[in-house]
GUGU-808441 format. One record per residue (C-alpha): residue number from 1; residue in three letters; y, z negated, x. Coordinates in Angstrom, 3 decimals, padded with zeros to 6 digits, always signed. Each point is the difference from the previous one (the first is absolute). Example, Ala and Ser with C-alpha at 12.3 -4.5 7.8 and 13.67 -1.06 7.14 Angstrom:
GUGU-808441
<1, Ala, <-004.500, -007.800, +012.300>>
<2, Ser, <+003.440, +000.660, +001.370>>
//
This chain:
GUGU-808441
<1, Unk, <+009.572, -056.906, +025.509>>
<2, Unk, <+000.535, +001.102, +003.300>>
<3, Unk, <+004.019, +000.143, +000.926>>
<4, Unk, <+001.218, +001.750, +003.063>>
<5, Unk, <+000.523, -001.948, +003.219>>
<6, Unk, <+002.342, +000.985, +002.449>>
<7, Unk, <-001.053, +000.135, +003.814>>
<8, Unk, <+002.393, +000.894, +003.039>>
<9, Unk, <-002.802, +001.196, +002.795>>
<10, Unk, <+001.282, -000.384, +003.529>>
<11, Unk, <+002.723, +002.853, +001.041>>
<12, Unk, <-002.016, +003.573, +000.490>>
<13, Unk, <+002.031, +000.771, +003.131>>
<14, Unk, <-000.663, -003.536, +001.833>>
<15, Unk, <-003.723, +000.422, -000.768>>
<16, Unk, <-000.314, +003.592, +001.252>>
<17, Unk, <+001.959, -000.615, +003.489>>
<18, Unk, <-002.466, -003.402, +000.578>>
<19, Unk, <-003.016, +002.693, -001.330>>
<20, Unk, <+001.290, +002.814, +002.611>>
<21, Unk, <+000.642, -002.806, +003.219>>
<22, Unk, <-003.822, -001.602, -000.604>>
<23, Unk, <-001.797, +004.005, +000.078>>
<24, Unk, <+002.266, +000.181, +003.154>>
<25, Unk, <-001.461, -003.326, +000.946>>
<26, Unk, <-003.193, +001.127, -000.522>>
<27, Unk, <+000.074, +003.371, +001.155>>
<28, Unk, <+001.044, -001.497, +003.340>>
<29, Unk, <-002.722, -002.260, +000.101>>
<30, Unk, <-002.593, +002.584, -000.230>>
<31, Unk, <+001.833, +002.032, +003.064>>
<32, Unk, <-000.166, -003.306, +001.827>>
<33, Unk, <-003.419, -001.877, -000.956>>
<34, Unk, <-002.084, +003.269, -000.229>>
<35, Unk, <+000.110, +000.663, +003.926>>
<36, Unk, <-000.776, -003.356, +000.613>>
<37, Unk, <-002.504, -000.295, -002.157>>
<38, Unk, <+001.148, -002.587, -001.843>>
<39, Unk, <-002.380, -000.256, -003.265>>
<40, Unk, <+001.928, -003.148, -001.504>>
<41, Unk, <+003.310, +001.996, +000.812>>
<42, Unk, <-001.119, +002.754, -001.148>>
<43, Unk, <-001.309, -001.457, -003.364>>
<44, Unk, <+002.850, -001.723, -000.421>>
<45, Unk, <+002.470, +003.349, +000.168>>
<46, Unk, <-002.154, +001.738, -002.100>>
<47, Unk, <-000.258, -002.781, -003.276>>
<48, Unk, <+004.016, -000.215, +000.570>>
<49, Unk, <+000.234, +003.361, -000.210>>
<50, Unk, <-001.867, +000.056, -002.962>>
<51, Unk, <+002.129, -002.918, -001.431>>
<52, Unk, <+003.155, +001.532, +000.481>>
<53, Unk, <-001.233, +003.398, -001.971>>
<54, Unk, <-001.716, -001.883, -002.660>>
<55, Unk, <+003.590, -002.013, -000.310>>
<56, Unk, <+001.790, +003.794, -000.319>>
<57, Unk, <-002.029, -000.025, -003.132>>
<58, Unk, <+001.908, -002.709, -001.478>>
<59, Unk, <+003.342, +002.119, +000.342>>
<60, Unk, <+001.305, +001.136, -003.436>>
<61, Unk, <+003.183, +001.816, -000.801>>
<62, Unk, <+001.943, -001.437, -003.255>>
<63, Unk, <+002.252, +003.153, -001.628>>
<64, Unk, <+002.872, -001.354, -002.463>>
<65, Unk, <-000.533, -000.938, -003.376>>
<66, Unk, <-004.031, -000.379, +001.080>>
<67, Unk, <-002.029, -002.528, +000.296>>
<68, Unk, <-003.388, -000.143, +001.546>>
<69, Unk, <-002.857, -002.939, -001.403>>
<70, Unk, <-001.723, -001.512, +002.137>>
<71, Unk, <-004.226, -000.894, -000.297>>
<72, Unk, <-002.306, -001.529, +001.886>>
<73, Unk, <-003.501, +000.147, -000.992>>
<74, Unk, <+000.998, +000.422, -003.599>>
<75, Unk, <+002.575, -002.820, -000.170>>
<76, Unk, <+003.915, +000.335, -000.385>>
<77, Unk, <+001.837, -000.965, +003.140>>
<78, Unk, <+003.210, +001.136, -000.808>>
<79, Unk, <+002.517, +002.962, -000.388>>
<80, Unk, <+002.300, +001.934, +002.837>>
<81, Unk, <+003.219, +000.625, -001.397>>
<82, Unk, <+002.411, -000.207, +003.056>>
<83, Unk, <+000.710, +003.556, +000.701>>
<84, Unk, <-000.816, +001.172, +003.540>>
<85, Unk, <-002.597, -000.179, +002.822>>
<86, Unk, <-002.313, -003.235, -000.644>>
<87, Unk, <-003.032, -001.887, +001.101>>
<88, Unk, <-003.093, -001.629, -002.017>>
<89, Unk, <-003.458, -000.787, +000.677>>
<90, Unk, <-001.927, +003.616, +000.976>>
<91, Unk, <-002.356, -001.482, -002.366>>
<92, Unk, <+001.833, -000.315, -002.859>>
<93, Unk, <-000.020, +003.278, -002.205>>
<94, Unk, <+003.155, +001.328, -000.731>>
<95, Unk, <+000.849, +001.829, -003.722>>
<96, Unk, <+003.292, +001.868, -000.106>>
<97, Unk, <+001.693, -000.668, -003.534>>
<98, Unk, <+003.383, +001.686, -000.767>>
<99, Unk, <+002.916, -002.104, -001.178>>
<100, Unk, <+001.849, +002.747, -000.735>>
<101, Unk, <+001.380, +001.095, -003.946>>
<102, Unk, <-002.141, +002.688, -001.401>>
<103, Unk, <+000.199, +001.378, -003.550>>
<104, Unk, <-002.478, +001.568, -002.042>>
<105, Unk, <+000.521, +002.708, -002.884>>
<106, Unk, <-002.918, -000.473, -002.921>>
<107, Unk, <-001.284, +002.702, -002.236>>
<108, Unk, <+001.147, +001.122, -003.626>>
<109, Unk, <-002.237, -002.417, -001.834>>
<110, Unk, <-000.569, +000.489, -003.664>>
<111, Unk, <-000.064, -003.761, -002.000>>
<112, Unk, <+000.997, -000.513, -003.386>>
<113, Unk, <+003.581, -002.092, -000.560>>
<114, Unk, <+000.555, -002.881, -002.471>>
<115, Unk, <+000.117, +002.348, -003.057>>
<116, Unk, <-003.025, +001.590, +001.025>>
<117, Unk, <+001.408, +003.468, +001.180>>
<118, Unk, <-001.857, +001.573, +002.939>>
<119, Unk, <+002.218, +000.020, +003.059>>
<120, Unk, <+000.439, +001.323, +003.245>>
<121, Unk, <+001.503, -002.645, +002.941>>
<122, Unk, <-000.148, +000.312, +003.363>>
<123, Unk, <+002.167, -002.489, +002.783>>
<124, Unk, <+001.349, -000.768, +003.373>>
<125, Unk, <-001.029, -002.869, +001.600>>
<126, Unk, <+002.035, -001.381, +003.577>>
<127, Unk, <-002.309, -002.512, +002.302>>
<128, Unk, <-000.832, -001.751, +002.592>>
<129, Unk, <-002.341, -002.356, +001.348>>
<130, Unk, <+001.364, -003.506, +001.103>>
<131, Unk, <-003.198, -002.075, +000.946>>
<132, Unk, <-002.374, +002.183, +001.900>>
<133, Unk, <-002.896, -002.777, -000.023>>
<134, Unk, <-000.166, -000.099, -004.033>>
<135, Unk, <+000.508, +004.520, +000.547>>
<136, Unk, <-003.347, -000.464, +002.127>>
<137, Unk, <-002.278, -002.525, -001.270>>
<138, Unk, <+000.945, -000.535, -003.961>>
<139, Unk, <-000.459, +003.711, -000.580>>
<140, Unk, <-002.424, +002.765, +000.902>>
<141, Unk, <+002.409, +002.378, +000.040>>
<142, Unk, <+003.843, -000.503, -000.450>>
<143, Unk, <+001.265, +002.988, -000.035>>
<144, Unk, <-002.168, +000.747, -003.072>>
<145, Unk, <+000.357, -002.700, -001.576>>
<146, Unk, <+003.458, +000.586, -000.419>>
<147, Unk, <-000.729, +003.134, -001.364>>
<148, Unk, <-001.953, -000.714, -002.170>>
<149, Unk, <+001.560, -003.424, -001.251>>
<150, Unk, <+003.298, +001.899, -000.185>>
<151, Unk, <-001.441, +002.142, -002.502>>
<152, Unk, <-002.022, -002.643, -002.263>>
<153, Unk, <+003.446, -001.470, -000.454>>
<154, Unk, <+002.140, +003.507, -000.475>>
<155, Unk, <-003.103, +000.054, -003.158>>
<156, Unk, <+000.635, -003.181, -000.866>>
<157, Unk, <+003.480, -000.075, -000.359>>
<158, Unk, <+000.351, +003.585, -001.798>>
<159, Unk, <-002.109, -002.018, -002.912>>
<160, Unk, <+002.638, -002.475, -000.203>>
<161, Unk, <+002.663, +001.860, -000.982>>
<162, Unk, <+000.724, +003.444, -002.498>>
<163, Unk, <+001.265, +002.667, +001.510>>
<164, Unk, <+002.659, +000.422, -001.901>>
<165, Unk, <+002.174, -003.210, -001.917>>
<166, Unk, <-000.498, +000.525, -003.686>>
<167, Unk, <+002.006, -003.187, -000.463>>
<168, Unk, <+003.336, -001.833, +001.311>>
<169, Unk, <-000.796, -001.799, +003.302>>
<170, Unk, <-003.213, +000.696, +000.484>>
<171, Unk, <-000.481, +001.257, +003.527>>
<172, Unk, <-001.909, +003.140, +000.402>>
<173, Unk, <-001.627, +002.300, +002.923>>
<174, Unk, <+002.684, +002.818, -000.474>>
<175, Unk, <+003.059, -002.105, -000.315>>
<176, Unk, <-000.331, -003.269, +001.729>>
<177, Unk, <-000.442, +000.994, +003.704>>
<178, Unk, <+001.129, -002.887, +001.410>>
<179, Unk, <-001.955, -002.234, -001.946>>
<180, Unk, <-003.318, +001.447, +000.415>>
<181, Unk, <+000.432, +000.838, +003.721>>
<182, Unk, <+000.525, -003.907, +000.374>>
<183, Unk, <-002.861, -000.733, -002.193>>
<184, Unk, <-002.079, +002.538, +001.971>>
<185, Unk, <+001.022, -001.581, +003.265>>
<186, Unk, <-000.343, -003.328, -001.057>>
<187, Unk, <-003.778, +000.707, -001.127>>
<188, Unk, <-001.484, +002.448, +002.701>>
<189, Unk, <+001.350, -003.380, +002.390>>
<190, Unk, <-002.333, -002.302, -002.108>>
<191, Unk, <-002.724, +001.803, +000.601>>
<192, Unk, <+000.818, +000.953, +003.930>>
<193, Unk, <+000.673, -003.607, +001.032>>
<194, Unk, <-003.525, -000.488, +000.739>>
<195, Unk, <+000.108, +002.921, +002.521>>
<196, Unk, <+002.985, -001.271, +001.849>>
<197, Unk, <+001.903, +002.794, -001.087>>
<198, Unk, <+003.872, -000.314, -001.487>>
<199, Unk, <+001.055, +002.600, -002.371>>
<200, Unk, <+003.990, +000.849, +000.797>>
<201, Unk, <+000.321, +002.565, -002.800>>
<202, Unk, <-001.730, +001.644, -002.742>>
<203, Unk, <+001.367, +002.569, -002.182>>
<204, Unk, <-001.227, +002.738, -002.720>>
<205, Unk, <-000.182, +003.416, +001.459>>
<206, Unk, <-001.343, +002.366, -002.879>>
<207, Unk, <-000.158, -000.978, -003.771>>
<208, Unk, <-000.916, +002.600, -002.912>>
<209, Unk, <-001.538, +000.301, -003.260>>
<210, Unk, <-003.993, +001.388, +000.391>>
<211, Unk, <+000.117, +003.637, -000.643>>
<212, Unk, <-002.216, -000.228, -002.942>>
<213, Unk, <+003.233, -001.887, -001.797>>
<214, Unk, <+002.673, +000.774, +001.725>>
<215, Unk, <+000.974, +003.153, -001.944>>
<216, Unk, <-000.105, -002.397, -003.271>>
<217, Unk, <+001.919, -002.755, +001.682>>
<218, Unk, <+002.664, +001.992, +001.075>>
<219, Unk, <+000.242, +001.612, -003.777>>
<220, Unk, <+000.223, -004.090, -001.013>>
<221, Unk, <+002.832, -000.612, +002.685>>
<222, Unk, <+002.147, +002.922, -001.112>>
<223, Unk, <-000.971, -001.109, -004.184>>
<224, Unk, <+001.343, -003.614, +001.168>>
<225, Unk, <+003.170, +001.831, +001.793>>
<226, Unk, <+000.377, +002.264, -003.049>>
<227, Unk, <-000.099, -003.342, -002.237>>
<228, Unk, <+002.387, -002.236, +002.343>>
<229, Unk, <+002.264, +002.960, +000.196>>
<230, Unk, <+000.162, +000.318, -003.790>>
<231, Unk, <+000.519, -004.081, +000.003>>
<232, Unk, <+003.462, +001.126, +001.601>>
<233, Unk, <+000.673, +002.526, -001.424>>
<234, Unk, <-000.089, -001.580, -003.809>>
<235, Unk, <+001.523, -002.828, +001.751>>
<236, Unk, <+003.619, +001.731, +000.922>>
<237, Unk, <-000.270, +002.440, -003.612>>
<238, Unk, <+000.009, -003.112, -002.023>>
<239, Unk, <+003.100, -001.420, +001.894>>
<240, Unk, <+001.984, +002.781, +000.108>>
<241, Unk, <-000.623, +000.762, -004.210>>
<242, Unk, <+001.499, -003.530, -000.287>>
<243, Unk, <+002.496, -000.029, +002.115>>
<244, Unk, <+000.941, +003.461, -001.526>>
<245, Unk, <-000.107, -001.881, -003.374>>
<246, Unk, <+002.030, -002.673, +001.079>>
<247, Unk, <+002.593, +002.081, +000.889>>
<248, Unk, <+000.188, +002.356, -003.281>>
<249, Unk, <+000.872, -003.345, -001.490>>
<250, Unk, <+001.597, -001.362, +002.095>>
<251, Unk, <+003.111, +003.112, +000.436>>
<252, Unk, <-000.843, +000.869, -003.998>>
<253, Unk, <-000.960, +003.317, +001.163>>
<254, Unk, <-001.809, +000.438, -003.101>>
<255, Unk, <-001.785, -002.346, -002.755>>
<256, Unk, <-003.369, +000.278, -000.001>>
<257, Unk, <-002.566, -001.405, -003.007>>
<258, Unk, <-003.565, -001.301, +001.185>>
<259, Unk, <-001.479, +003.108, -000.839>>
<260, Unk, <+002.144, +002.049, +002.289>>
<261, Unk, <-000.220, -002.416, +002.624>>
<262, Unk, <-003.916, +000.172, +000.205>>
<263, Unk, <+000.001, +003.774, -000.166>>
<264, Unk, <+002.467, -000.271, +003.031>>
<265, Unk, <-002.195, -002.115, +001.874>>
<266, Unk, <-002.604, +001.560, -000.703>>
<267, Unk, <+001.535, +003.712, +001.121>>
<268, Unk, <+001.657, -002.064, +002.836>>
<269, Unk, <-003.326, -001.032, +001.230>>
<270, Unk, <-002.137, +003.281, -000.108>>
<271, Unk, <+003.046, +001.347, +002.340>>
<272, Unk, <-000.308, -002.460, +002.288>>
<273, Unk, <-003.996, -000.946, +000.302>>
<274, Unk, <-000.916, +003.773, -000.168>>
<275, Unk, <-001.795, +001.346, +002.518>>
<276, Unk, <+001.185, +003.469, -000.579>>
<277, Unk, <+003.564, +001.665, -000.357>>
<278, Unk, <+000.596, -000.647, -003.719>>
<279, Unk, <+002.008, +002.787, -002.343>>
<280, Unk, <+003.069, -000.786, -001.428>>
<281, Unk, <+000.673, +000.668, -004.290>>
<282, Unk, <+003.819, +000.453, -000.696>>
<283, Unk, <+000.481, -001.353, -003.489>>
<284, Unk, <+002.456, +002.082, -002.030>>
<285, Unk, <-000.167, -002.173, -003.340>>
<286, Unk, <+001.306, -003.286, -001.003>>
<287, Unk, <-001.124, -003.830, +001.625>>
<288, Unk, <-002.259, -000.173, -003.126>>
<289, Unk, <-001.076, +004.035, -000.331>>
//
């Protein structure tokens, strides 16, 4: 593999003031040689002249956060990545790569989660390249392939998990952010090493049911909700019949056979777990009639 090599150049400004003092050199040479008819004089003025703007050529500005990699004749010389004005061979051929942290938004993608349940995902991804000679020459394209590695993994990850936990612990799309956005991160970086390319953040963006099951799904959430809430519900009823038995017994309010004491808890409880306003019945007769 090809890792990136750092070159220095010589400084831009030096280079250009030695470039600017030799086209003076040789500019005055011509004024002087050409009236005398100097051929060797005048030969020589005119291939300095041509040195000095052939060296121009080698000029190259650096911006910040930029690096620029350097070829000649197909093979890797190095990489510019001292900001300002620099010098390298005119020959070499000189590819600007940015440094800088870019970010990418995917698509809504429709995969199918753990359980099977078509979903829609869709995430954030935060880059940047940090070796420009593996950017270059291990790829054909970075910038795509970061696109398009970023979502093979979103895909590959939504299978992993459900997107919502149907048991304790288990981490799911919808309720786990933290966990898959690390996960996420940690395998869109596997498969971006190759491309000198360091992933600083990856997060979900968009997350839904399909629409062809999302109206059923969302019936199944509130039927799980209804049940849970029930759970409760049936929960606090049955502690508040006993503790209301405990203390009819407890104060000798009244005594109370087992017979009477179901039918209690059993009025006690339709009270409490209704779902509806219930109607009271005054009993005018006797605890037995």
């Amino acid at each position: 593999m090809i890792r990136e090599r750092e070159v220095r150049g010589l400084p831009g400004l030096a280079m250009l003031v030695l470039n600017l003092l030799g086209v003076v050199v040789a500019v005055y040479g011509l004024i002087r040689f050409i009236p005398a008819e100097n051929l060797a004089g005048i030969l020589g003025s005119v291939g300095l002249a041509l040195l000095m703007a052939l060296s121009l050529a080698g000029l190259v500005v650096v911006n910040p956060n930029e690096g620029k990699v350097l070829q000649l004749f197909g093979d890797y010389r190095g990489t510019l990545r001292a900001p300002g004005l620099r010098w390298a061979n005119p020959f070499y051929s000189k590819k600007k790569i940015s440094m800088r942290v870019r970010n990418f938004e995917t698509g809504k993608l429709k995969v199918n989660d753990a359980t099977g349940n078509p979903v829609e995902i869709g995430a954030v991804v935060v880059w940047k390249v940090v070796d420009s000679a593996e950017a270059v020459f291990q790829v054909d394209d970075f910038q795509n392939f970061v696109k398009v590695q970023g979502e093979a993994a979103i895909r590959n990850l939504a299978t992993g998990y459900p997107y919502v936990a149907h048991e304790t612990g288990e981490v799911a799309l919808s309720s786990h952010t933290a966990e898959v956005s690390k996960k996420l991160r940690e395998e869109i970086q596997d498969r971006l090493a190759q491309a000198g390319v360091e992933v600083m953040e990856a997060r979900i963006s968009h997350l839904a049911y399909a629409p062809e099951i999302a109206a059923a799904m969302l019936q199944r959430q509130q039927a799980s909700a209804v049940v849970a809430a029930r759970q409760k519900i049936v929960e606090g009823a049955v502690g508040m019949v006993e503790m209301a038995l405990a203390m009819l017994s407890r104060q000798k309010v009244v005594e109370l056979d087992e017979e009477r004491k179901a039918a209690m808890v059993s009025n006690l409880l339709v009270v409490l777990c209704s779902d509806r306003h219930t109607q009271p019945v005054v009993n005018t007769g006797t605890l037995h009639h």
